[in-house]
N, C-alpha and C positions, 0 to 999 in steps of 0.2 A: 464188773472188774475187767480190764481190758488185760491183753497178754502180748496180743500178737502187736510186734513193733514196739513194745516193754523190754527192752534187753536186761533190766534190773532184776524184774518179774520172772522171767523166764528164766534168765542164770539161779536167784532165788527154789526155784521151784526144782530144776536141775541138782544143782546142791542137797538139798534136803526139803522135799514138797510138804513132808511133817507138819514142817516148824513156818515152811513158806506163806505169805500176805494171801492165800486163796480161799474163796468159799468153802463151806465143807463138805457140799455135794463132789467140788471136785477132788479135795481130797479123801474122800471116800471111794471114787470112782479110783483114782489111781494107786490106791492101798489094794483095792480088787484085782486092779490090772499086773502090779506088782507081782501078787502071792501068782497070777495067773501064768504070769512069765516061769518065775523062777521055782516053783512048787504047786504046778495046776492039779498033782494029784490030790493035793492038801485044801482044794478048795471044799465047801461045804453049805448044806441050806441056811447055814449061819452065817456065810460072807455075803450072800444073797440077801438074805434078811438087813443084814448091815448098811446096805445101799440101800433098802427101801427106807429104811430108818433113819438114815441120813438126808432121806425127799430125791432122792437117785430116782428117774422116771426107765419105766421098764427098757422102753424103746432105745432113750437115748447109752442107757445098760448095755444092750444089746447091739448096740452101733460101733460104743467104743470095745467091746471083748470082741468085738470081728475084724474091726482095724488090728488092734493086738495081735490076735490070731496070726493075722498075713504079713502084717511086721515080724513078729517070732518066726514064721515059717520063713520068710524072708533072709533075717539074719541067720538063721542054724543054714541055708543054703550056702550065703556068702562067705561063711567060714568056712563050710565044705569045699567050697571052690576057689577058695584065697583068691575071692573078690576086694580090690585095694578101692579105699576110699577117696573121690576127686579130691582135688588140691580146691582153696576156697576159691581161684576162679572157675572151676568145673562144676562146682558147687551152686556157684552162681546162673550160671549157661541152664544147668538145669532146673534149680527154681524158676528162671523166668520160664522157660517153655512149658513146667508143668501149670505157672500161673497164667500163662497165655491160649494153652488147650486143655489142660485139665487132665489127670489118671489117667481116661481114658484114652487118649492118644497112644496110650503105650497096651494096650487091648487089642484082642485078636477079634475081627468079627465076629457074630453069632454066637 
């Protein structure tokens, strides 16, 4: 199932990923990442279990809850800092340059 470059799919899933055209692994992954955001004490070996029973592979588990992670740590920053969001040409400026070098460009050596 494609997404990226989908604006139907992706507003879809934005809206309500529930109800959204998506495989189940992802929406198992992202009922995870949800409770993880907004109630991580409330996580449990049964939201764990949930993804494996859904075919959630451990690794790619563990890829997306660490993106999460520094997304969330990210945004409680931005608020802290009343960081304002680009306008969508600023928006733009910076996707191409992260699709041009990539995360790491913005990385401190070592």
């Amino acid at each position: 199932m494609k997404a990226l470059g989908d604006d139907e799919l992706v507003q879809a899933v934005l809206e309500d990923y529930k109800r959204a055209p998506i495989d189940e692994r992802l929406r198992a992954m992202l009922a995870f990442l949800e409770k993880q955001t907004l109630t991580p004490e409330a996580l449990t070996e049964a939201d764990a279990a949930a993804l494996e029973a859904a075919g959630v592979d451990r690794a790619a588990a563990e890829s997306a809850m660490y993106v999460a992670y520094v997304f969330n740590v990210m945004d409680r920053l931005a608020d802290a800092f009343d960081f304002r969001v680009n306008d969508a040409r600023g928006l733009k400026w910076v996707a191409r340059i992260l699709l041009k070098v990539g995360y790491g460009a913005g990385c401190v050596p070592g």
